[in-house]
C-alpha positions as CSV (number, residue, x, y, z in Angstrom):
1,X,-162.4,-145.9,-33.1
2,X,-159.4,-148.2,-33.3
3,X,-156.7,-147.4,-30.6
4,X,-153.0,-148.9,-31.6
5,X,-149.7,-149.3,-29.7
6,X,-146.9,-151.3,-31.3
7,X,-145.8,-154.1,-29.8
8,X,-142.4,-154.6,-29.7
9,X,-140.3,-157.7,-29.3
10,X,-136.7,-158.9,-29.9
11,X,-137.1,-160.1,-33.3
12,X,-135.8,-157.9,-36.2
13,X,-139.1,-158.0,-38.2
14,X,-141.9,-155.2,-37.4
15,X,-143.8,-156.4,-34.9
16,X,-147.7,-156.2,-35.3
17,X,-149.9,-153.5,-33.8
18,X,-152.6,-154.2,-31.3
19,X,-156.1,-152.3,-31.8
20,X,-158.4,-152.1,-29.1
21,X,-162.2,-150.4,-28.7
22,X,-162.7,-148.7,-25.8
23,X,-166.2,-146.5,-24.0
24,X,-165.6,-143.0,-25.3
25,X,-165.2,-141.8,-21.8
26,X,-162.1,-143.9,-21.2
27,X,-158.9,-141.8,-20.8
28,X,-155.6,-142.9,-22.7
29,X,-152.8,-142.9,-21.3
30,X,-149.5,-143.8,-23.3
31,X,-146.7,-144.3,-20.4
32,X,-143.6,-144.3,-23.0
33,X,-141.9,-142.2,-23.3
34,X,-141.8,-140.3,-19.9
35,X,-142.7,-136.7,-22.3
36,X,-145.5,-138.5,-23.4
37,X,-146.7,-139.8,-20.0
38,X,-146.3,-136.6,-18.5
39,X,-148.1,-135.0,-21.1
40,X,-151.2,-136.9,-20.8
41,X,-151.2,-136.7,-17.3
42,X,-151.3,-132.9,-17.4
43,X,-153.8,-132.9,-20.0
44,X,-156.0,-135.2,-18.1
45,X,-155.6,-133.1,-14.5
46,X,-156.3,-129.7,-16.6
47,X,-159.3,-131.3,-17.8
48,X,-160.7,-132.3,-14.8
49,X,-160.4,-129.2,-12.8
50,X,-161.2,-126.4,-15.7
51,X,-163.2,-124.0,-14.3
52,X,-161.8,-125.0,-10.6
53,X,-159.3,-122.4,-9.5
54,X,-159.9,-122.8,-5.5
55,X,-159.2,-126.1,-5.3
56,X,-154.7,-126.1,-5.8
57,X,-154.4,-128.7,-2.7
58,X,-157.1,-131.5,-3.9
59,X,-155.4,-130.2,-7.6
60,X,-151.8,-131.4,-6.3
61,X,-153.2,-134.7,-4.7
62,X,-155.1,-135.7,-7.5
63,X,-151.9,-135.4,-9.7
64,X,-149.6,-136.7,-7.7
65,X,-152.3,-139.8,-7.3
66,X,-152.4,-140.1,-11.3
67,X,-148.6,-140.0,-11.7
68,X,-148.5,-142.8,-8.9
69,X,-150.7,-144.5,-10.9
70,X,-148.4,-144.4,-13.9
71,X,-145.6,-144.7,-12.8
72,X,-146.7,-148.6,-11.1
73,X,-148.1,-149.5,-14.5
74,X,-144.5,-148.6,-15.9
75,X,-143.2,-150.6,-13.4
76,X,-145.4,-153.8,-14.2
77,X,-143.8,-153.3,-17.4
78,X,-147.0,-151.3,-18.9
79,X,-147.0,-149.4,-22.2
80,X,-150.6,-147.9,-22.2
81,X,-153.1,-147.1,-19.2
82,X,-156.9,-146.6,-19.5
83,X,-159.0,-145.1,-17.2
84,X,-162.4,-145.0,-17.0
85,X,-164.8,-141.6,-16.4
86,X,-167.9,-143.0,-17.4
87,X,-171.1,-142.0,-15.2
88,X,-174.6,-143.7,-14.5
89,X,-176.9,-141.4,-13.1
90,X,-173.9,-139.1,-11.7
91,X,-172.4,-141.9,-10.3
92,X,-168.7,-142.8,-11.4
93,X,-168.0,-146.1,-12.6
94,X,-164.5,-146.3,-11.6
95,X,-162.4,-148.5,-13.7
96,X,-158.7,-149.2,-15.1
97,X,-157.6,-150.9,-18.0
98,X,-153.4,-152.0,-18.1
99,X,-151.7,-152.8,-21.2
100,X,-148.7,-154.7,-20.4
101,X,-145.9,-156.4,-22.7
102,X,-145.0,-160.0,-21.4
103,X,-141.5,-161.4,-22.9
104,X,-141.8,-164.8,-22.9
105,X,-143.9,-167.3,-25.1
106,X,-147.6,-168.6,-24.4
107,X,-147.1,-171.7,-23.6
108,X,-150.7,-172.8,-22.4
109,X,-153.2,-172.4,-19.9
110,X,-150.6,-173.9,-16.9
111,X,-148.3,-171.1,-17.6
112,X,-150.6,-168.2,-17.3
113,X,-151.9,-169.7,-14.2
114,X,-148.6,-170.2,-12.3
115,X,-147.6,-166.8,-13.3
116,X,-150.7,-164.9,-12.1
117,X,-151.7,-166.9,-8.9
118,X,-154.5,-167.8,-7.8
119,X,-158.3,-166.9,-9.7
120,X,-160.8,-168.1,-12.1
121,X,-158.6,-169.5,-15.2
122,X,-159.7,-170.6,-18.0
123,X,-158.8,-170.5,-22.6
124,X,-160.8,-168.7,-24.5
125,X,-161.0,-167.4,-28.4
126,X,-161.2,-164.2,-29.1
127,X,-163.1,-163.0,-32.3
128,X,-160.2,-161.1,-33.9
129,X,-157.0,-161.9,-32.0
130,X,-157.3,-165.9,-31.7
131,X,-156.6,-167.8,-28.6
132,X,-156.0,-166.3,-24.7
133,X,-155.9,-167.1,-21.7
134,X,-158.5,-165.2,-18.8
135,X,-158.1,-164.9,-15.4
136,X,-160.9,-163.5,-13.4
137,X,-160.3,-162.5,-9.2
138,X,-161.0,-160.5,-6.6
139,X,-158.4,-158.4,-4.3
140,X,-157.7,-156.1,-1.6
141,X,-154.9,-154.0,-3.1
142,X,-152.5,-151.6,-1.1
143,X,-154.5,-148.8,-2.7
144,X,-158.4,-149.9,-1.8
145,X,-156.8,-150.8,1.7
146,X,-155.5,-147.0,2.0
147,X,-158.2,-146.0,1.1
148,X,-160.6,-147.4,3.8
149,X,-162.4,-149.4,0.9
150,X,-164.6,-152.5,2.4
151,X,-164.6,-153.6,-1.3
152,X,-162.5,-156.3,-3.0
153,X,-161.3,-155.0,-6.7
154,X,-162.7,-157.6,-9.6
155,X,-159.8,-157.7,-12.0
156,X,-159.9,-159.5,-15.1
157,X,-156.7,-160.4,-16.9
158,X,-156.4,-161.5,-20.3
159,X,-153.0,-163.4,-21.7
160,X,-153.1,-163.2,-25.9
161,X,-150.1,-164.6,-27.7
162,X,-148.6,-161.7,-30.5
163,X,-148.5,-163.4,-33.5
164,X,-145.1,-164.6,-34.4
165,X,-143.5,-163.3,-31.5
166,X,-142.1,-164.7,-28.4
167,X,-144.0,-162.3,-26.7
168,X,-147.7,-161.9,-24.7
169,X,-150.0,-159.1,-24.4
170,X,-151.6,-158.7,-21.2
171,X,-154.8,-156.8,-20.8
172,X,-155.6,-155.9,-17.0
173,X,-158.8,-154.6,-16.3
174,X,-159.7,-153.4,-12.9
175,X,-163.0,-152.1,-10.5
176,X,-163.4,-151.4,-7.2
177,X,-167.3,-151.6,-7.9
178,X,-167.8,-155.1,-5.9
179,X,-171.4,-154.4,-5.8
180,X,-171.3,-154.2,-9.3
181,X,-169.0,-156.3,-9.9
182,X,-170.4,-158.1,-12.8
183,X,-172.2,-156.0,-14.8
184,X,-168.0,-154.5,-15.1
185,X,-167.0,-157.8,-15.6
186,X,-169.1,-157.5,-18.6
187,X,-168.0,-154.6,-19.7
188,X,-164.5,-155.4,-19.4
189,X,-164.9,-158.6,-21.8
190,X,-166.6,-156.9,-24.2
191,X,-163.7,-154.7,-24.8
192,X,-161.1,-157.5,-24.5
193,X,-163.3,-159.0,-27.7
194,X,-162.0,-156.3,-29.9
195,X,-158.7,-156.7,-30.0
196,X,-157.5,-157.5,-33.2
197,X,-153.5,-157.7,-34.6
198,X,-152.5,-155.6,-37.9
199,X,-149.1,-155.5,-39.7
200,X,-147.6,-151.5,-39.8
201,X,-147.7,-151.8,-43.1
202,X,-151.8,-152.5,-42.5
203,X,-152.7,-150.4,-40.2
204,X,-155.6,-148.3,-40.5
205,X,-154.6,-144.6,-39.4
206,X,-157.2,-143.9,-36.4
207,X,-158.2,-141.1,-33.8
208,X,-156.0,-142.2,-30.6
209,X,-157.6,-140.9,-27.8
């Protein structure tokens, strides 16, 4: 189903709404307003340990890990966090997805590459939402580094214009699969090619999950 989060800008008409399709087993997680953050974050953590009452330490870690989590897409200037709990043959195909709001015009392909260093950049079109920008790489963050990870994480970014705005939606996607890395890869596009822009006054009332 359609998942939509306005997307605000400094202009005093209603700014569209951005709809994405995402694999049922993707968790949403709206990070404004703090209630609502905080919200989901209990739900999710409540959800993954029903049934587990002897486990309160590796309960507190994994929450505190999840509001970590949160709280640096906030700070990246996030407004919805995805993560993934899909499973192939019991194994976890760990994945993020970042929604971030960028408040400056697309100017082209040299922009987007300035502003998010080095990778793979090149313009695409995608089938809803027009014209983007999409940066493939691979990194050791802070996080796989703590945690004794040998793997790089693939991250794909993708830069859309919002339609009469001075603004840019960013779409982060995110594995630490590297021996996967491309089947994910795949994945991740195929969700970035349903994102489509409706008016308010359009939108189509969905489940938001």
């Amino acid at each position: 189903m359609p998942i939509t989060q306005t997307s605000g800008g400094a202009s005093g008409r209603a700014a569209p709404v951005f709809g994405l399709i995402t694999p049922e087993d993707w968790y949403r997680i709206p990070l404004q307003p703090p209630e609502r953050r905080e919200a989901s974050v209990s739900a999710l953590i409540k959800r993954q340990f029903a049934g587990v009452d002897d486990q309160p330490v590796l309960r507190r870690k994994a929450e505190a890990q999840l509001r970590d989590t949160a709280q640096a897409g906030v700070d990246q200037g996030g407004v919805v966090l995805y993560l993934s709990f899909l499973e192939v043959g019991g194994i976890p195909l760990s994945a993020s997805l970042l929604v971030s709001r960028l408040h400056q015009r697309f100017d082209g392909l040299d922009a987007v590459a300035a502003l998010a260093g080095s990778g793979e950049v090149g313009l695409v079109t995608l089938p809803a939402a027009g014209r983007a920008a999409r940066l493939l790489r691979r990194e050791r963050t802070k996080q796989s580094r703590k945690l004794g990870s040998e793997f790089a994480d693939t991250v794909v970014e993708y830069f859309v214009p919002v339609p009469d705005r001075d603004e840019v939606l960013m779409l982060t996607f995110s594995t630490p699969l590297e021996p996967i890395a491309d089947a994910m890869v795949g994945l991740f596009d195929a969700v970035a090619e349903t994102l489509c822009w409706q008016r308010p006054d359009e939108e189509t009332k969905g489940e938001q999950r």
